[in-house]
C-alpha positions as CSV (number, residue, x, y, z in Angstrom):
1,X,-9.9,40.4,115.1
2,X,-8.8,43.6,113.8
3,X,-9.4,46.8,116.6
4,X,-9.7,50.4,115.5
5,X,-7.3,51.7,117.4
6,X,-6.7,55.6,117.4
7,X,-3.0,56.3,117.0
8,X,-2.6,59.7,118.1
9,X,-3.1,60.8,121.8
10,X,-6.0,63.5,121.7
11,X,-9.4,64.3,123.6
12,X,-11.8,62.5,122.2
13,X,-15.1,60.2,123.5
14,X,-16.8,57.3,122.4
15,X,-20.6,57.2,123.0
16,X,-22.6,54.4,124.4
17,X,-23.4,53.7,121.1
18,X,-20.2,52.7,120.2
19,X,-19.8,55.5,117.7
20,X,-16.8,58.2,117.9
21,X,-17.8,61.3,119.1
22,X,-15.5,63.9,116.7
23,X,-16.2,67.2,119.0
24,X,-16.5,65.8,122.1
25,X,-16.2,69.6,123.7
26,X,-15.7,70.7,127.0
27,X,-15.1,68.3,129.4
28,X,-18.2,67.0,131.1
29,X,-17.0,67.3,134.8
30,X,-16.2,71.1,134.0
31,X,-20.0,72.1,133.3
32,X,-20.8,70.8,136.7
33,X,-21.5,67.5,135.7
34,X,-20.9,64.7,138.1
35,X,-18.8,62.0,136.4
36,X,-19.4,58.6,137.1
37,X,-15.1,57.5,137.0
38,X,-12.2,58.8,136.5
39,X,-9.6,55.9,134.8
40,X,-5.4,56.4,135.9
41,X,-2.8,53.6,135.0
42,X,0.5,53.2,135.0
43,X,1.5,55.9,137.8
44,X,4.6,53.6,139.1
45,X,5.3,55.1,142.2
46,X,8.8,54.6,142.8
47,X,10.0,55.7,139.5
48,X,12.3,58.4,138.7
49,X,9.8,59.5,135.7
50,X,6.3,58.9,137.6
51,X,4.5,62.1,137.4
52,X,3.0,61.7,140.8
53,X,3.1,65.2,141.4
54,X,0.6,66.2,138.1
55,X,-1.7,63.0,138.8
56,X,-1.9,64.1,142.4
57,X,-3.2,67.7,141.4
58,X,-5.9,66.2,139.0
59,X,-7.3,63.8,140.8
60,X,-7.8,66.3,143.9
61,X,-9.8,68.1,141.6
62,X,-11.4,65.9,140.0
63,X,-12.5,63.9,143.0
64,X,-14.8,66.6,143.7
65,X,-16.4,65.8,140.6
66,X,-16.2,62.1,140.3
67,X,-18.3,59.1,141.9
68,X,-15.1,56.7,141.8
69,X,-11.7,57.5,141.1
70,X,-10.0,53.6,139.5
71,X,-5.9,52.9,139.2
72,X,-6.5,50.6,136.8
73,X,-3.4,48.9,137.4
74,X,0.6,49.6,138.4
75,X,0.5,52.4,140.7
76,X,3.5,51.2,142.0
77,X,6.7,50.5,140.5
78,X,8.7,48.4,142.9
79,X,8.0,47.7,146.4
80,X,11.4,49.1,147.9
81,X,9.3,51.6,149.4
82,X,12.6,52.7,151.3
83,X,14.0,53.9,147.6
84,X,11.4,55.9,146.5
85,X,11.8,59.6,146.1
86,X,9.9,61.5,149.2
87,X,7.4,63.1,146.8
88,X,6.6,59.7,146.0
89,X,5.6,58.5,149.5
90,X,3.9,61.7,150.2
91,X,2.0,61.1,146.9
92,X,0.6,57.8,148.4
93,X,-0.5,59.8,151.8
94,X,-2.1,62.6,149.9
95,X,-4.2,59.8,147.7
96,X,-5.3,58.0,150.8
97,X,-6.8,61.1,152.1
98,X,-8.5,61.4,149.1
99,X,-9.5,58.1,149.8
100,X,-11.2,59.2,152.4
101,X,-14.0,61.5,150.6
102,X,-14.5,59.9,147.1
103,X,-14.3,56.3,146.7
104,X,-11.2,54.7,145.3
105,X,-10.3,51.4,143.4
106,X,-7.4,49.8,143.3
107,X,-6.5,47.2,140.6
108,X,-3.1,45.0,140.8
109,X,-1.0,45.0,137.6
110,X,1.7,43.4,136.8
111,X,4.1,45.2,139.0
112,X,2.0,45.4,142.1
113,X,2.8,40.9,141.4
114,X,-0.9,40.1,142.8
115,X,-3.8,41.7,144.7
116,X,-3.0,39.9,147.7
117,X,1.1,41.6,148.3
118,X,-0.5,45.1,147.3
119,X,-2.8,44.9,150.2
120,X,-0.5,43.3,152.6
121,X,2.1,45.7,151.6
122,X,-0.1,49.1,151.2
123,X,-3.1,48.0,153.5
124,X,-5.0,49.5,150.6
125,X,-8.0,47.2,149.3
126,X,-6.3,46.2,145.6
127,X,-8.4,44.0,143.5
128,X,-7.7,42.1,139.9
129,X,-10.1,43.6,138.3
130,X,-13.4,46.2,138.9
131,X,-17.0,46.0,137.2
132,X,-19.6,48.8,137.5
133,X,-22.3,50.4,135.6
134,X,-22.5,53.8,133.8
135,X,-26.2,54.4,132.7
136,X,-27.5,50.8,132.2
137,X,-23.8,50.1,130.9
138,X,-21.4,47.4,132.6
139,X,-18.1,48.4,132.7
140,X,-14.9,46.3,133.1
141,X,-11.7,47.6,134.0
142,X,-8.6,45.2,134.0
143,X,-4.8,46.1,133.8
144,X,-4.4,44.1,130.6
145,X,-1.4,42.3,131.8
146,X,-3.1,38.8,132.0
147,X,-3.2,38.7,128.3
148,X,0.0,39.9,127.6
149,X,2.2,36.5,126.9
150,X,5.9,37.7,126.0
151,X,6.7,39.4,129.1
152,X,6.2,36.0,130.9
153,X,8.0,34.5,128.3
154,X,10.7,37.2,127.8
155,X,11.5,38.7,131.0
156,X,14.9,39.9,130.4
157,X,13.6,41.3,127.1
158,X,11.3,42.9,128.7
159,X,13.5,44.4,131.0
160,X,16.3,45.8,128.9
161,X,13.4,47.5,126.7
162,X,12.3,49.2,130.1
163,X,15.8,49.9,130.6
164,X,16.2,51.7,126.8
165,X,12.6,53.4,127.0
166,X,14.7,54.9,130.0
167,X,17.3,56.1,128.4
168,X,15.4,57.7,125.9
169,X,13.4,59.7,128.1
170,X,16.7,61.3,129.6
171,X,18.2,62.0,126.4
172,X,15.1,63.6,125.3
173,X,13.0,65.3,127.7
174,X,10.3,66.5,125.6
175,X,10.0,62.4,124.8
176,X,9.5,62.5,121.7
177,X,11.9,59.8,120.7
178,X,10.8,57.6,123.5
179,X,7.1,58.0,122.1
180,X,8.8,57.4,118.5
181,X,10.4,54.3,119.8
182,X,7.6,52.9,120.9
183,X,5.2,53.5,118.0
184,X,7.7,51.9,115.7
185,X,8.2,48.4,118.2
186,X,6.4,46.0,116.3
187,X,6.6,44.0,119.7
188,X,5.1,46.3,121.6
189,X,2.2,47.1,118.9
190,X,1.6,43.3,118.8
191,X,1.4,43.5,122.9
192,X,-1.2,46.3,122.5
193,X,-3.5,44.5,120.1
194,X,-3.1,41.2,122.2
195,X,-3.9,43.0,125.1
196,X,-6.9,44.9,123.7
197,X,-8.4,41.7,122.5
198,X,-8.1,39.5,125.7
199,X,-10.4,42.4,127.2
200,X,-12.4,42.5,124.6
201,X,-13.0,38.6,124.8
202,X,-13.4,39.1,128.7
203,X,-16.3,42.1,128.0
204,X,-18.1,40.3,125.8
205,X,-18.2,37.0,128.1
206,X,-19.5,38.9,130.4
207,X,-21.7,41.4,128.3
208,X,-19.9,44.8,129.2
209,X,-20.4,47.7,127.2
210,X,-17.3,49.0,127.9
211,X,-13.8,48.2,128.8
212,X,-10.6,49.6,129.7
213,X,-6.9,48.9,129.9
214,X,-3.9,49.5,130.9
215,X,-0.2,48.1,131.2
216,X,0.9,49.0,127.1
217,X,1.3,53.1,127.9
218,X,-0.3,53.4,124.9
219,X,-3.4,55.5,125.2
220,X,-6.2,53.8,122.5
221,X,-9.6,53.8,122.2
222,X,-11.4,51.8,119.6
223,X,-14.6,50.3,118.6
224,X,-15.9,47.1,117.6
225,X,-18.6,45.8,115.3
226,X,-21.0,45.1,118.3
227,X,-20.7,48.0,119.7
228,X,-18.5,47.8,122.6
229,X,-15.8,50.1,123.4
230,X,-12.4,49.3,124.1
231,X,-10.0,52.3,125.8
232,X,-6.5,52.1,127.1
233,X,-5.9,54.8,130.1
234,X,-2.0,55.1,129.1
235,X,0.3,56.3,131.7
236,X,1.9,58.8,133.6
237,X,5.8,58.1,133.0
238,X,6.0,60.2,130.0
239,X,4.2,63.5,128.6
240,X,1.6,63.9,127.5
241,X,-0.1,61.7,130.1
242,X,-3.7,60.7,129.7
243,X,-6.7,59.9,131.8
244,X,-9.9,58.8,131.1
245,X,-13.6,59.8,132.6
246,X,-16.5,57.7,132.4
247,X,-20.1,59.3,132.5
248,X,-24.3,58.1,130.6
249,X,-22.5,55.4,129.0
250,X,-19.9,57.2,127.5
251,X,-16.0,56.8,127.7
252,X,-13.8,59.9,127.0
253,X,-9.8,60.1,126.5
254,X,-7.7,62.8,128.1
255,X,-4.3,64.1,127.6
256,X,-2.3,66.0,130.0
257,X,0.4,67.7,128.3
C-alpha cells in the first residue's frame, strides 16, 4: 500500500471527504469555533529538548477552545522523575490543572512502557489507544508504536540514533540538520510508512474515518483511496513543532515554529 504522505511540515487540513483542503485559512478555533480535539505527541517530559514550555502555552489556550485535549502518546521521556529539569515537573502540574476544566486523554507510547506503569506512576488515567466521533466520523488515535517492528528488534540501534539525532540538535540549533538527517534515513522513512499503514489497517477494521499517529516525529498527513485520512501529530523535541485540531469531520495540521 502506497500512502500520500506530505513531506513538508505546513498548515494544511484534510476534509471529511478525504480530499486536501489547499487554503485551509484561519484556524477554526480562532473564529470562535469550538474544536472538537486538539492532537500533541511526542512531548517527552524529561528531555533536555522537550518544549514543555511552548506546548504548555498552547494548550492553555486552546483548551478554552477545545472539547478534548489527546497526548497521543510519549509525554514522558523516562521515568526518573527525580532527573527532570524543574520546568519539566511544573509542566506536568500546570497540565493537570488543565485537566481539571477541559477533558484530557492520555495515550501510553512506547516510552511511557504500558498504560498500566503510566498510571501507577502519574496517577493520571493513560490508555493504549482513544476512539471518538467528529461529526458522524469515528476517530482513532494510537501512538503508532505497536506497528513499529525494528525498535523491538534493534534496541541498541535505536538508541545510538536517538543518541546522534541529539547531537545534531546541539550542533545546530535552528535543526535543520537534525530535520535533514532524518528525512534522508531510509530506516526511519520505512518506520513511518510501516507505522502509517498498521493504523490504517487498524481504522479500517474498525470503520474510522480518521486516524492519527504519533512515535516517527514526522508530522504527515495523507489520504487513501477510500477515503480515510491518515495524520501524524509529530513532536515537540525539535522546531517547528506541530499539533493537530480535529473539528465536522475534518483533520488539520499545525506547525509551531
Amino acid at each position: 500500500m502506497s500512502l500520500r504522505l506530505v513531506g513538508q511540515l505546513r498548515p494544511i487540513a484534510l476534509c471529511r471527504n478525504g480530499h486536501r483542503c489547499e487554503n485551509p485559512g484561519r484556524d477554526r478555533w480562532e473564529e470562535g469555533v469550538m474544536l472538537d480535539a486538539v492532537i500533541v505527541s511526542d512531548l517527552h517530559l524529561g528531555a533536555a529538548n522537550s518544549r514543555c514550555r511552548e506546548v504548555k502555552r498552547l494548550l492553555w489556550r486552546l483548551g478554552r477552545h477545545s472539547r478534548r485535549i489527546v497526548f497521543n502518546g510519549d509525554f514522558v521521556d523516562h521515568w526518573n522523575l527525580p532527573r527532570w529539569p524543574r520546568e519539566h515537573l511544573q509542566t506536568l502540574d500546570s497540565l493537570r490543572r488543565l485537566s481539571e476544566r477541559v477533558e484530557f486523554v492520555w495515550v501510553a507510547g512506547n516510552h511511557e512502557e504500558s498504560s498500566a506503569k503510566a498510571r501507577a506512576i502519574l496517577d493520571l488515567p493513560f490508555v493504549d489507544e482513544y476512539r471518538f466521533v467528529s461529526a458522524g466520523v469515528p476517530v482513532l488515535c494510537q501512538h503508532g508504536h505497536q506497528y513499529d517492528d525494528f525498535i523491538r528488534a534493534h534496541p541498541v540501534l535505536t538508541w545510538m540514533g536517538d543518541i546522534v539525532y541529539g547531537l545534531a540538535q546541539a550542533i545546530d540549533p535552528t535543526h535543520r540538520l537534525a530535520r535533514c538527517l532524518k528525512r534522508r534515513s531510509k530506516i526511519l522513512l520505512a518506520c513511518a510508512e510501516a507505522v502509517a499503514a498498521g493504523a490504517v489497517r487498524e481504522a479500517r477494521r474498525g470503520r474510522c474515518g480518521l486516524v492519527t499517529t504519533g512515535h516517527t516525529h514526522l508530522a504527515a498527513v495523507a489520504k487513501m483511496e477510500d477515503g480515510l485520512c491518515y495524520a501524524n501529530a509529530g513532536c515537540w523535541t525539535e522546531k517547528p513543532a506541530s499539533y493537530l485540531t480535529v473539528q465536522d469531520g475534518s483533520i488539520q495540521l499545525h506547525a509551531v515554529p
